[in-house]
PDB file of N, CA, C and O in Angstrom, chain B, residues numbered from 101:
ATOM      1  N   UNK B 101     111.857 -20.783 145.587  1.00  0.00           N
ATOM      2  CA  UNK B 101     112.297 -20.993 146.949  1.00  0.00           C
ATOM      3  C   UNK B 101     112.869 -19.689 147.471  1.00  0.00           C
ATOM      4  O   UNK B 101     113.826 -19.162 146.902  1.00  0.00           O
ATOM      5  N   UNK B 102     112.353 -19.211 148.443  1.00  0.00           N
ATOM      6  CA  UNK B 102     113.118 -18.335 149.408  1.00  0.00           C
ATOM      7  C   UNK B 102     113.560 -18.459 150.667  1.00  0.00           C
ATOM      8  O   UNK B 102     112.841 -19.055 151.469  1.00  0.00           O
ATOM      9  N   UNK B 103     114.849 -17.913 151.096  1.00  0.00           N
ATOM     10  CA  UNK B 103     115.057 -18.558 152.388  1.00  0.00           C
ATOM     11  C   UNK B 103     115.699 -17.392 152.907  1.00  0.00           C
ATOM     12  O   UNK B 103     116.566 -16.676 152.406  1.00  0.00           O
ATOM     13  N   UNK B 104     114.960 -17.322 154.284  1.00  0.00           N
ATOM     14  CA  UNK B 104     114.964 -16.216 155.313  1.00  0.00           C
ATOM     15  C   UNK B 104     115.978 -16.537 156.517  1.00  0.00           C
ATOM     16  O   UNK B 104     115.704 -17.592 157.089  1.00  0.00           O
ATOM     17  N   UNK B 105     117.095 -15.845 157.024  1.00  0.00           N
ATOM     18  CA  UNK B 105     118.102 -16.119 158.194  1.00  0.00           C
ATOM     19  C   UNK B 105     118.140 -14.649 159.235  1.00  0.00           C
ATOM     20  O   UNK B 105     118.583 -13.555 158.885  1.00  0.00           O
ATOM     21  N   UNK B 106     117.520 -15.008 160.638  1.00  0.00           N
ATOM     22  CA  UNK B 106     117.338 -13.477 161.085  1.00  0.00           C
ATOM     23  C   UNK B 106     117.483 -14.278 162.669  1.00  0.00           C
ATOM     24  O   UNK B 106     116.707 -15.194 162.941  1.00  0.00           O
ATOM     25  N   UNK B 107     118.433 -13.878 163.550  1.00  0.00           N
ATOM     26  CA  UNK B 107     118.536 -14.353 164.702  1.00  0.00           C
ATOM     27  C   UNK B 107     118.759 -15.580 164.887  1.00  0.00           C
ATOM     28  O   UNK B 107     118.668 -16.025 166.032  1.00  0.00           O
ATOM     29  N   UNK B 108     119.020 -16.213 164.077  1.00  0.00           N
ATOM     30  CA  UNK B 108     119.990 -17.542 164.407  1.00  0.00           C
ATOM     31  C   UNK B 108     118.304 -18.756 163.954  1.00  0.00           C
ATOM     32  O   UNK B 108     118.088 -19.951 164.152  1.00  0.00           O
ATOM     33  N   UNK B 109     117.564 -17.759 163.377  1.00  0.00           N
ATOM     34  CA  UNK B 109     115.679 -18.800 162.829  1.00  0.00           C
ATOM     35  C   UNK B 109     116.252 -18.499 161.387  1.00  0.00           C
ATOM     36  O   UNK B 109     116.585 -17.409 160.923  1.00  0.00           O
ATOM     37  N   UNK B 110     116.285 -19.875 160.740  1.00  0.00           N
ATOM     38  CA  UNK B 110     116.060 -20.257 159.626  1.00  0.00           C
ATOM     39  C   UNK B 110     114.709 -20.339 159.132  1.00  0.00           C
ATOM     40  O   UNK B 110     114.061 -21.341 159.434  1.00  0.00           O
ATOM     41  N   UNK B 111     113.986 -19.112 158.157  1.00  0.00           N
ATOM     42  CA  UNK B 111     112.665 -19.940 157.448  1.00  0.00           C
ATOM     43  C   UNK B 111     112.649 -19.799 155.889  1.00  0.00           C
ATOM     44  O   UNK B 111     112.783 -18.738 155.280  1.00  0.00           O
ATOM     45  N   UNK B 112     112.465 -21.029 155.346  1.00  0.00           N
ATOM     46  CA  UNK B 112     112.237 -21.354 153.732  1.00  0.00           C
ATOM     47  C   UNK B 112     111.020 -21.128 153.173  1.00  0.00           C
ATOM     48  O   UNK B 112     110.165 -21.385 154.020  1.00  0.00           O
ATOM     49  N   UNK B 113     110.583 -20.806 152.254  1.00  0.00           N
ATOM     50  CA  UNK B 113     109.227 -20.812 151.795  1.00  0.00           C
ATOM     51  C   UNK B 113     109.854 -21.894 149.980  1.00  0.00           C
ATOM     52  O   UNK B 113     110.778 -21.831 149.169  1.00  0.00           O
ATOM     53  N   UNK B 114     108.951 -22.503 150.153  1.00  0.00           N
ATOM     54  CA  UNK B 114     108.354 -23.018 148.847  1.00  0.00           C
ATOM     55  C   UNK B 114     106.950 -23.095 147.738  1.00  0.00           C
ATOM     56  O   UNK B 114     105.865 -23.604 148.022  1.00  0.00           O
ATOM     57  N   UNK B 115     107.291 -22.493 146.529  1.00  0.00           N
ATOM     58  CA  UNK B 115     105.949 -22.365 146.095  1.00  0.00           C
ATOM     59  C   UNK B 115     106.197 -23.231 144.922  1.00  0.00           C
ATOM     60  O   UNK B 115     107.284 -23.402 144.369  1.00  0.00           O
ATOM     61  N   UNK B 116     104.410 -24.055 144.432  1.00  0.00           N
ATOM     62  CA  UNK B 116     104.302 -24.103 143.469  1.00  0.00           C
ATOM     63  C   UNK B 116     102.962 -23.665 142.752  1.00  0.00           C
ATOM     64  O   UNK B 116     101.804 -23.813 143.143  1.00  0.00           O
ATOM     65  N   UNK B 117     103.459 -23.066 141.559  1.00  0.00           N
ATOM     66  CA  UNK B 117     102.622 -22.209 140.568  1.00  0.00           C
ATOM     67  C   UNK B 117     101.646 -23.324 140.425  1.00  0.00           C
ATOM     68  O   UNK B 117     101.774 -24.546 140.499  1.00  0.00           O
ATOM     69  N   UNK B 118     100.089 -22.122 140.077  1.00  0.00           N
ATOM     70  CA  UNK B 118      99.527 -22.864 139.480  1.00  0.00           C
ATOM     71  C   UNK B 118      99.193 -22.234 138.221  1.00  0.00           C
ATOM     72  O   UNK B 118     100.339 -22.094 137.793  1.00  0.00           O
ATOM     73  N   UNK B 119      98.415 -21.735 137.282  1.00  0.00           N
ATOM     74  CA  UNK B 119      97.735 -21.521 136.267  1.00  0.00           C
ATOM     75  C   UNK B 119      98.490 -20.272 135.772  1.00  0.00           C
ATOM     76  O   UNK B 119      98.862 -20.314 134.599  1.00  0.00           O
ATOM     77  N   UNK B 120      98.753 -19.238 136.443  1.00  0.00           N
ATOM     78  CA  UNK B 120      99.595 -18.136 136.635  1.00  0.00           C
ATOM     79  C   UNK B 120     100.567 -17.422 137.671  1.00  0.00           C
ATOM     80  O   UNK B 120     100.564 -18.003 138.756  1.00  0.00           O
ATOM     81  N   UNK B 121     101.080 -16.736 137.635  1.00  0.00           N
ATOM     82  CA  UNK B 121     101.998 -16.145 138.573  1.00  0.00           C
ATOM     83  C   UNK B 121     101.448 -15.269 139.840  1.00  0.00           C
ATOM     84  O   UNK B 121     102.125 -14.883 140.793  1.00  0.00           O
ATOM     85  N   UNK B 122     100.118 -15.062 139.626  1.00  0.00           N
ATOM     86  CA  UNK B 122      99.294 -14.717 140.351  1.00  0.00           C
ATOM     87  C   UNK B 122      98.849 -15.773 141.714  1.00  0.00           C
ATOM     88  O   UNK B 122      98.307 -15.384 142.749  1.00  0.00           O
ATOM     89  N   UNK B 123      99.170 -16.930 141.446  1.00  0.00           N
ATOM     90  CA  UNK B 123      98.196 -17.565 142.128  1.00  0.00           C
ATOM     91  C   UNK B 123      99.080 -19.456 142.248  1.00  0.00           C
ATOM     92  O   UNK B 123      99.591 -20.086 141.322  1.00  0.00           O
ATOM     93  N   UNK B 124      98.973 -19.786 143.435  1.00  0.00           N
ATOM     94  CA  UNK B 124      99.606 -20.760 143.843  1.00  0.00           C
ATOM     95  C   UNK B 124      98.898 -22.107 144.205  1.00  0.00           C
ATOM     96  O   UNK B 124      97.743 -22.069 144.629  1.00  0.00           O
ATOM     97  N   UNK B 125      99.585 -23.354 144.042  1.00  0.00           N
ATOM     98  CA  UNK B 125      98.761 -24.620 144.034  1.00  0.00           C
ATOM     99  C   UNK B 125      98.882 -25.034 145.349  1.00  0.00           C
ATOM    100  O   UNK B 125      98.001 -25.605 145.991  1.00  0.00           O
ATOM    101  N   UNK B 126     100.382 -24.630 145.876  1.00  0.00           N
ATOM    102  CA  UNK B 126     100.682 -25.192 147.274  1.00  0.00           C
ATOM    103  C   UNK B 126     102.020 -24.119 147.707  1.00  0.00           C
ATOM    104  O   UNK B 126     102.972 -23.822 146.986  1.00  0.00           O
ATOM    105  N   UNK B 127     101.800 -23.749 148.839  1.00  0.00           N
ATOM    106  CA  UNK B 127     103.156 -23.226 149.741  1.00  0.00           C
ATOM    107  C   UNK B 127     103.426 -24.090 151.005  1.00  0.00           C
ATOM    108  O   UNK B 127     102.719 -24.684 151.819  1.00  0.00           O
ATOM    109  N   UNK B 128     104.671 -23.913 150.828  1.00  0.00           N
ATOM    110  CA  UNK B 128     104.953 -24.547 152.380  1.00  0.00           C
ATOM    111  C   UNK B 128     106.512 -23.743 152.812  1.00  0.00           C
ATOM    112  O   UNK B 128     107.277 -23.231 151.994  1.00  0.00           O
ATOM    113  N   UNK B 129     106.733 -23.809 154.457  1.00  0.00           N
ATOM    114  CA  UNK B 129     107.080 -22.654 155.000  1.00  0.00           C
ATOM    115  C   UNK B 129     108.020 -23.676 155.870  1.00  0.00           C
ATOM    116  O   UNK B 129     107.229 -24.199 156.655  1.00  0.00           O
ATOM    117  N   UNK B 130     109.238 -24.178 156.096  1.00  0.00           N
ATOM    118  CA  UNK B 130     109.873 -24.741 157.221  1.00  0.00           C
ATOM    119  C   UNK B 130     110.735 -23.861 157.760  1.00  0.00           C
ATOM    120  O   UNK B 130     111.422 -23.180 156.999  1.00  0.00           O
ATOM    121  N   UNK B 131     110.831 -23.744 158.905  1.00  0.00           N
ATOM    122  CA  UNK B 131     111.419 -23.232 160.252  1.00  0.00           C
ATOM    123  C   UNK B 131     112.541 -24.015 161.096  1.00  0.00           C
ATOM    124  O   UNK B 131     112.098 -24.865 161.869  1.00  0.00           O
ATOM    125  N   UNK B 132     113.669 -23.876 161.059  1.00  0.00           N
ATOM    126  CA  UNK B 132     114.440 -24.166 161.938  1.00  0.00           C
ATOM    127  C   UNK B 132     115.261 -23.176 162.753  1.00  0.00           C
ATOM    128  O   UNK B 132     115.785 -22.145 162.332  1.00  0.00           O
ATOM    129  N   UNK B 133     115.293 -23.810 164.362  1.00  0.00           N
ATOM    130  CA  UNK B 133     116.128 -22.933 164.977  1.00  0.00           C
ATOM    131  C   UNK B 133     115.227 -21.893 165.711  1.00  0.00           C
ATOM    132  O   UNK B 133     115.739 -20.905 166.239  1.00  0.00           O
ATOM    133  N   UNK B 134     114.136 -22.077 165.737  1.00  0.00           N
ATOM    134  CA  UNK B 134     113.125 -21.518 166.285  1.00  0.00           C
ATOM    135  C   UNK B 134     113.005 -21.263 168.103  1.00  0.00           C
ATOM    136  O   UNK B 134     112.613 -20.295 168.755  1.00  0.00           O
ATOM    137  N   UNK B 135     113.575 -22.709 168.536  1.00  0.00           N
ATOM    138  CA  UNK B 135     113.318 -23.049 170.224  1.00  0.00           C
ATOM    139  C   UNK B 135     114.429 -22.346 170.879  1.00  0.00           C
ATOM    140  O   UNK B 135     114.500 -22.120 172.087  1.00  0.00           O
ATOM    141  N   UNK B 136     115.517 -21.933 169.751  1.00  0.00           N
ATOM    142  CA  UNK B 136     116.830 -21.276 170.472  1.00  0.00           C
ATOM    143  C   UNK B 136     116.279 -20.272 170.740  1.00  0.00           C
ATOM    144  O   UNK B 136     116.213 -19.886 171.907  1.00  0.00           O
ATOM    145  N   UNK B 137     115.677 -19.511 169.595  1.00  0.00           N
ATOM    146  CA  UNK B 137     115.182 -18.291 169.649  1.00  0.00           C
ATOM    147  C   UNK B 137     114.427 -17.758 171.103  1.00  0.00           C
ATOM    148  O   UNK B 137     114.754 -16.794 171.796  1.00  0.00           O
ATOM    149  N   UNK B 138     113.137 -18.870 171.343  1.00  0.00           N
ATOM    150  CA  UNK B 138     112.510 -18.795 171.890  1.00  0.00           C
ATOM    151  C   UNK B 138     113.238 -19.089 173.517  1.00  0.00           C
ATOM    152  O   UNK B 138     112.626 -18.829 174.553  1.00  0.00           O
ATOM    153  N   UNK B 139     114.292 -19.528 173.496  1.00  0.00           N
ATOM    154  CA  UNK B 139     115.143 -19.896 175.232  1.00  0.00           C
ATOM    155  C   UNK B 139     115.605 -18.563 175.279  1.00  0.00           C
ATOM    156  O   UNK B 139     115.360 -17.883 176.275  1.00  0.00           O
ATOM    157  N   UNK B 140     116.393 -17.995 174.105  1.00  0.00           N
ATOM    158  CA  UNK B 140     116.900 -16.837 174.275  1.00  0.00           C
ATOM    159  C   UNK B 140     116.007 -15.566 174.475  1.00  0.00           C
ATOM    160  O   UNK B 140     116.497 -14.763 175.269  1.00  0.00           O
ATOM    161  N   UNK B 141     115.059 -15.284 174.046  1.00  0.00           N
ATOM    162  CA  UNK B 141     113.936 -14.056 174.172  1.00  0.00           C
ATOM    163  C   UNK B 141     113.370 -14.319 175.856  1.00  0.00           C
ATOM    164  O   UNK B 141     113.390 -15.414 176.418  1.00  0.00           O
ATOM    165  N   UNK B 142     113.040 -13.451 176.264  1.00  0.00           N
ATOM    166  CA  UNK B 142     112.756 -13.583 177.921  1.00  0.00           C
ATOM    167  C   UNK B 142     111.240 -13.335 178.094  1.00  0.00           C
ATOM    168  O   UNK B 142     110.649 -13.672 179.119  1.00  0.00           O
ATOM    169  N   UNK B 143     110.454 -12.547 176.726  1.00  0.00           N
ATOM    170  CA  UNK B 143     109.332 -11.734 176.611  1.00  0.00           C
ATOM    171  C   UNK B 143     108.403 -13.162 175.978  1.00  0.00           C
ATOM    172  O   UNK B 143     107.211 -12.919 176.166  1.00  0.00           O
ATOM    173  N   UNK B 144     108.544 -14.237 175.450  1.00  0.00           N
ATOM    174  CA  UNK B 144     107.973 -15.130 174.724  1.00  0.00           C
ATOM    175  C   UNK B 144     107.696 -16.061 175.949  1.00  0.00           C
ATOM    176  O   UNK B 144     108.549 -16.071 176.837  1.00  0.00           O
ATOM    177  N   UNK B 145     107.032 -16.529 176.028  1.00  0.00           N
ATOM    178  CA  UNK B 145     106.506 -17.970 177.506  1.00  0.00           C
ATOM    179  C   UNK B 145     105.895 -18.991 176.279  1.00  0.00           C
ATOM    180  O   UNK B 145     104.945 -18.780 175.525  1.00  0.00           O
ATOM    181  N   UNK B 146     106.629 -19.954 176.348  1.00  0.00           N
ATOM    182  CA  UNK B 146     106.792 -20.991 175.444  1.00  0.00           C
ATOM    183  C   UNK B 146     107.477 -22.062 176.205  1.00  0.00           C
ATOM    184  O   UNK B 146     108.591 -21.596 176.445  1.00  0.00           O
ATOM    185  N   UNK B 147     107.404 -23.178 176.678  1.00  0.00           N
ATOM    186  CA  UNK B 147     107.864 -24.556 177.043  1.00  0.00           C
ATOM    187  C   UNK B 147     107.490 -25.668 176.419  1.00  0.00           C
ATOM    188  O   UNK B 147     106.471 -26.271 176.758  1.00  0.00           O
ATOM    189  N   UNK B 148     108.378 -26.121 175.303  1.00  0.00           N
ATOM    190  CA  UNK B 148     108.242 -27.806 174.717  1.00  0.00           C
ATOM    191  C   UNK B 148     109.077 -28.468 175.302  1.00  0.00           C
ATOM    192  O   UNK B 148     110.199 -28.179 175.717  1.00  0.00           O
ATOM    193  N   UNK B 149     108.305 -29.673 175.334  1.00  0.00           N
ATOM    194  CA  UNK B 149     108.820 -31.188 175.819  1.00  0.00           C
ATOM    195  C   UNK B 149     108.071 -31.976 174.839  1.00  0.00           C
ATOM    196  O   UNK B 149     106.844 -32.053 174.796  1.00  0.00           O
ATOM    197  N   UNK B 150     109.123 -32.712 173.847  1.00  0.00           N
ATOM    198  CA  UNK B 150     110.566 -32.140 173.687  1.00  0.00           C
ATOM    199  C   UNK B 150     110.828 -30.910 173.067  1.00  0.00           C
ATOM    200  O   UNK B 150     109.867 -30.155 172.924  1.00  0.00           O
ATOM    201  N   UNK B 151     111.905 -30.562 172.678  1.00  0.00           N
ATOM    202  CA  UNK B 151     111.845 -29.055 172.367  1.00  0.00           C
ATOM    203  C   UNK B 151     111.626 -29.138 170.839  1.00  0.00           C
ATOM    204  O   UNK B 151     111.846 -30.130 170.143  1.00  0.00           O
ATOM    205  N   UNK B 152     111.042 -27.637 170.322  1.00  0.00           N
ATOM    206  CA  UNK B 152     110.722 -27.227 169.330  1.00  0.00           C
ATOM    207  C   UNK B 152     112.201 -27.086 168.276  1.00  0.00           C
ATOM    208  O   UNK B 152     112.937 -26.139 168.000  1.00  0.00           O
ATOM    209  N   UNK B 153     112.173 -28.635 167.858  1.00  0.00           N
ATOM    210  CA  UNK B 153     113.260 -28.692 166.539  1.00  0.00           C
ATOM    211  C   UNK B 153     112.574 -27.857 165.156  1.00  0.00           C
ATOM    212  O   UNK B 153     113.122 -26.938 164.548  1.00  0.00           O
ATOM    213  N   UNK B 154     111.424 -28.368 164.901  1.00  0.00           N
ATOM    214  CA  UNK B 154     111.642 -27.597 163.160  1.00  0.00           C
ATOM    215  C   UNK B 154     109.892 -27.206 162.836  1.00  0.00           C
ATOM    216  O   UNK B 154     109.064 -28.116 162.867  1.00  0.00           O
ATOM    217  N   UNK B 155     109.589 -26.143 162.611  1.00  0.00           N
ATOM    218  CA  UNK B 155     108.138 -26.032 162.155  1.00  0.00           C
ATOM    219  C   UNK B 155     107.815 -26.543 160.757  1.00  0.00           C
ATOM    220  O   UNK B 155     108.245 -25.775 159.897  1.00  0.00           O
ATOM    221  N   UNK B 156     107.145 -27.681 160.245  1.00  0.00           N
ATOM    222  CA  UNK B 156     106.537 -27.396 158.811  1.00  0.00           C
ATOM    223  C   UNK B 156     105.281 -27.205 158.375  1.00  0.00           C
ATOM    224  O   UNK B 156     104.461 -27.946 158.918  1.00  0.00           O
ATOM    225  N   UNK B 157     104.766 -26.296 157.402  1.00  0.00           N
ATOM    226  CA  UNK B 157     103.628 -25.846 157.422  1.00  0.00           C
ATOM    227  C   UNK B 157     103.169 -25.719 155.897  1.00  0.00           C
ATOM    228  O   UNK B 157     103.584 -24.843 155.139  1.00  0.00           O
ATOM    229  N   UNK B 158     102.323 -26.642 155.579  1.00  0.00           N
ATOM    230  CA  UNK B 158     102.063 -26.744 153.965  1.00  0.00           C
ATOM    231  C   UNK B 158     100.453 -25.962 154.284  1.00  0.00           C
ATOM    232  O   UNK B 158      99.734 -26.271 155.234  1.00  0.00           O
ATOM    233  N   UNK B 159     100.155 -24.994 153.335  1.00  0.00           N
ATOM    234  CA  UNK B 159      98.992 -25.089 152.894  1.00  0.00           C
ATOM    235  C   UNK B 159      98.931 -25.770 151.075  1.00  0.00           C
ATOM    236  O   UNK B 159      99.702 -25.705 150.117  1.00  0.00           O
ATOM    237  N   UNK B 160      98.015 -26.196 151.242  1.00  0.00           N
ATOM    238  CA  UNK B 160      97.314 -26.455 149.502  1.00  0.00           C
ATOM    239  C   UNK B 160      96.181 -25.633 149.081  1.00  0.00           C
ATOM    240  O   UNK B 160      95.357 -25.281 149.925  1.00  0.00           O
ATOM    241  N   UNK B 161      96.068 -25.311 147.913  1.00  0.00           N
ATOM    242  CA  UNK B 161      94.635 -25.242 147.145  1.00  0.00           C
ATOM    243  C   UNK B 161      94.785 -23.672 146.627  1.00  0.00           C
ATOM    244  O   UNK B 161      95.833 -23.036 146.734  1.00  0.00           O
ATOM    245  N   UNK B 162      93.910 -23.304 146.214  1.00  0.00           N
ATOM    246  CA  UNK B 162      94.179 -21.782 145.109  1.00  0.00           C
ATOM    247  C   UNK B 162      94.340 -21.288 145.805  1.00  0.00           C
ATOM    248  O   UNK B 162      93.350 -21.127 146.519  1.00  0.00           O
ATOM    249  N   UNK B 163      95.562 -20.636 146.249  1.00  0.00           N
ATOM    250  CA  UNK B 163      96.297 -19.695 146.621  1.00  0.00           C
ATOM    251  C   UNK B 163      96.234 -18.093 146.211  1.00  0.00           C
ATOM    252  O   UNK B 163      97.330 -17.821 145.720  1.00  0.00           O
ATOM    253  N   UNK B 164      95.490 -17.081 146.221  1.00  0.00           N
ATOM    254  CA  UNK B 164      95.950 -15.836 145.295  1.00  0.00           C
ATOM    255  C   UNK B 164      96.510 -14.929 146.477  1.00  0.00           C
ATOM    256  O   UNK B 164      96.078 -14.591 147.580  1.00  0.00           O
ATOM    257  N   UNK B 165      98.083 -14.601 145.484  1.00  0.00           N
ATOM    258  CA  UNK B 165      99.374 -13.840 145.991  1.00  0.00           C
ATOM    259  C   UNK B 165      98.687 -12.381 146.351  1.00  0.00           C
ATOM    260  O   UNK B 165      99.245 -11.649 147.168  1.00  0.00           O
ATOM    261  N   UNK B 166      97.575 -12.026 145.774  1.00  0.00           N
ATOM    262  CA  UNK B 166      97.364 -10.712 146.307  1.00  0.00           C
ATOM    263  C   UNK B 166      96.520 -10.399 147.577  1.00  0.00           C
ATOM    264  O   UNK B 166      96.445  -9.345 148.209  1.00  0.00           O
ATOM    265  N   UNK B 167      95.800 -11.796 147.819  1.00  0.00           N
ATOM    266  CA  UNK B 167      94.841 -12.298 148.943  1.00  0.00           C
ATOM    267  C   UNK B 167      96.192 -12.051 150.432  1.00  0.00           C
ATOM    268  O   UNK B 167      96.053 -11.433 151.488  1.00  0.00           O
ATOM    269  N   UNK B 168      97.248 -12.724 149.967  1.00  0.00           N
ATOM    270  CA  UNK B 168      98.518 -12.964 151.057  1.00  0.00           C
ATOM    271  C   UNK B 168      99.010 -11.739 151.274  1.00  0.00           C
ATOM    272  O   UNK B 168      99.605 -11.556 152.336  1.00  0.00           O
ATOM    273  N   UNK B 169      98.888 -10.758 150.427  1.00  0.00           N
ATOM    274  CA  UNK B 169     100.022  -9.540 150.365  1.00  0.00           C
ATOM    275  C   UNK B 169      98.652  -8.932 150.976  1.00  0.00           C
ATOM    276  O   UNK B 169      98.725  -9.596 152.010  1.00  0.00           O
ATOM    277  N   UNK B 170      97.858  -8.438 151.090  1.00  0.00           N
ATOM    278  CA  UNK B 170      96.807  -7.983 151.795  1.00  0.00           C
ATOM    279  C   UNK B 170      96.621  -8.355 153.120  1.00  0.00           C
ATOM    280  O   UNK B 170      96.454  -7.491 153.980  1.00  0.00           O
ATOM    281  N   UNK B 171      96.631  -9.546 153.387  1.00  0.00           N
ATOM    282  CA  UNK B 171      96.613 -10.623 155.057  1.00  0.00           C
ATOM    283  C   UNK B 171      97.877 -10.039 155.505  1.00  0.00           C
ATOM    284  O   UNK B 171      97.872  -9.631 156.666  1.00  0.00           O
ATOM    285  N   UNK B 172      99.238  -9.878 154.665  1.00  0.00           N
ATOM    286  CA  UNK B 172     100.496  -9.504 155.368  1.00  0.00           C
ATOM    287  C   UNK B 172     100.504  -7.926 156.154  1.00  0.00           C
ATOM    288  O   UNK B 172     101.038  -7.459 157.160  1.00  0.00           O
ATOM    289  N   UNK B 173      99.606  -7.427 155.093  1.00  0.00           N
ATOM    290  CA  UNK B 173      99.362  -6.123 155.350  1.00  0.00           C
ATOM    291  C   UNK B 173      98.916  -5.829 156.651  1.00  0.00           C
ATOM    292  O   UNK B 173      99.224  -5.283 157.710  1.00  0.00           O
ATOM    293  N   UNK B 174      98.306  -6.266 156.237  1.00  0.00           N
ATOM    294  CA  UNK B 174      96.981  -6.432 157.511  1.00  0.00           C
ATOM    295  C   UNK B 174      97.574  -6.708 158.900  1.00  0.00           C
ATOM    296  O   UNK B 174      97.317  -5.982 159.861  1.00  0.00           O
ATOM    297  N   UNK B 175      98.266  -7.633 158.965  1.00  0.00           N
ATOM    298  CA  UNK B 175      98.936  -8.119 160.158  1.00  0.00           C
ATOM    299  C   UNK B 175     100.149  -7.687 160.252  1.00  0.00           C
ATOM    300  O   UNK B 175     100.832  -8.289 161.080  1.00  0.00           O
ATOM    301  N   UNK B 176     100.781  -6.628 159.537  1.00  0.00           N
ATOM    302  CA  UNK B 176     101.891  -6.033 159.736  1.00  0.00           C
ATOM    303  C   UNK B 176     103.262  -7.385 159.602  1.00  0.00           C
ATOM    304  O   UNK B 176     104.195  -7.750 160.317  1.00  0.00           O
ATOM    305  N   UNK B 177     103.032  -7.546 159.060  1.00  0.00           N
ATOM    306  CA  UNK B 177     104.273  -8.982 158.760  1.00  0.00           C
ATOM    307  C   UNK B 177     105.312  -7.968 157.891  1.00  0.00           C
ATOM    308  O   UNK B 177     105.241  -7.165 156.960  1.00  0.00           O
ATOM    309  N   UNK B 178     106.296  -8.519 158.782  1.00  0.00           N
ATOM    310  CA  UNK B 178     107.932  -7.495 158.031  1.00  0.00           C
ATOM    311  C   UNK B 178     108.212  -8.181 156.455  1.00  0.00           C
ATOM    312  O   UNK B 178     108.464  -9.361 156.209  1.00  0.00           O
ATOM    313  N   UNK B 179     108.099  -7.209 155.630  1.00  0.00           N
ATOM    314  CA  UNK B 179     108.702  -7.783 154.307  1.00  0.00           C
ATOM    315  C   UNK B 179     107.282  -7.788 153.268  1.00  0.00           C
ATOM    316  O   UNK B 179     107.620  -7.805 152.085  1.00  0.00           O
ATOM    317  N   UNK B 180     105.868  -7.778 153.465  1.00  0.00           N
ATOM    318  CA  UNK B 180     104.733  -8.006 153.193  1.00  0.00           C
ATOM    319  C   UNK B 180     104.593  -6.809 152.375  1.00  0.00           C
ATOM    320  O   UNK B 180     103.624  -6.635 151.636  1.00  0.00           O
ATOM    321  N   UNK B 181     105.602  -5.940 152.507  1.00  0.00           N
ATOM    322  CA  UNK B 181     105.028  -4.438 151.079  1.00  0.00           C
ATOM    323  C   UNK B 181     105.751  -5.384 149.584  1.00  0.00           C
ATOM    324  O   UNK B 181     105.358  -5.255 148.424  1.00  0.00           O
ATOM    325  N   UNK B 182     106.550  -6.039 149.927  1.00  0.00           N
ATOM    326  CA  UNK B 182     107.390  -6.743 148.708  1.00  0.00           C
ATOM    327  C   UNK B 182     106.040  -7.391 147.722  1.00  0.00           C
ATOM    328  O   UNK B 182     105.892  -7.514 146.506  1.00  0.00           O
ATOM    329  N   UNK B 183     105.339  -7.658 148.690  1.00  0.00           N
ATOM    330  CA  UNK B 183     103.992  -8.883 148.057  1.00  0.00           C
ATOM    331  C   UNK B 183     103.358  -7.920 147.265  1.00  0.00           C
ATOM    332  O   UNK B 183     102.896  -8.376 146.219  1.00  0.00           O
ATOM    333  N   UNK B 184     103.145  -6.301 147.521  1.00  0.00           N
ATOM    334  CA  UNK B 184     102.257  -5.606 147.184  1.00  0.00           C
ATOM    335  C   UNK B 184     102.505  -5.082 145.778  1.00  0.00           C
ATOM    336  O   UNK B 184     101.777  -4.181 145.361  1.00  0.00           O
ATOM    337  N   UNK B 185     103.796  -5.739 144.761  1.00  0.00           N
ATOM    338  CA  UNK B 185     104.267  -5.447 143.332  1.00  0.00           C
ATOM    339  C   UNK B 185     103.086  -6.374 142.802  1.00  0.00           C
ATOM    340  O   UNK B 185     102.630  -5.789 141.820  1.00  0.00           O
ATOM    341  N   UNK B 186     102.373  -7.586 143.018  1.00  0.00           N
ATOM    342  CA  UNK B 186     102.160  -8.852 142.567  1.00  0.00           C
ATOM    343  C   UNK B 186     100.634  -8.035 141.613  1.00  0.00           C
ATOM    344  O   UNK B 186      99.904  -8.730 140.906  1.00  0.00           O
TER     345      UNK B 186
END
C-alpha cells in the first residue's frame, strides 16, 4: 500500500503480487478530495452533479511493473523515475 497527500487529494494505491515482484495480479488506486481540488484550481473546467466525492479505479490481470514505469515515463507522471529501479 502506498498513500499519496499533495494539495489537500488523497491517493492510495494497492497492489497485489502475482508470481513475482515484477509483475501484478490487480492494482487499484482510490482518490479522495479530488472535487476540492478541482473548485479550487481556476485552470481545470470540471462540473459534477453531484460532486466528485472519491475516485476508485481497479485494474486486474498481468500487470508488468516495467510496462507502468515506461507508460509513466512516457506521460511524464511525477514520481514514475522511482518505477524505473524495478
Amino acid at each position: 500500500m502506498l498513500s499519496i497527500k499533495e494539495n489537500n487529494v488523497e491517493v492510495e494505491f494497492g497492489a497485489i503480487y502475482a508470481d513475482n515482484e515484477l509483475t501484478l495480479n490487480r492494482l487499484v488506486m482510490y482518490v479522495r478530495g479530488l472535487q476540492n481540488y478541482i473548485d479550487d484550481t481556476n485552470n481545470i473546467r470540471y462540473a459534477a452533479e453531484p460532486k466528485l466525492d472519491f475516485i476508485l479505479f481497479e485494474i486486474k490481470g498481468k500487470i508488468d511493473l516495467n510496462q507502468i514505469a515506461n507508460l509513466s515515463n512516457l506521460l511524464e507522471i511525477p514520481g514514475g523515475e522511482f518505477l524505473d529501479s524495478f
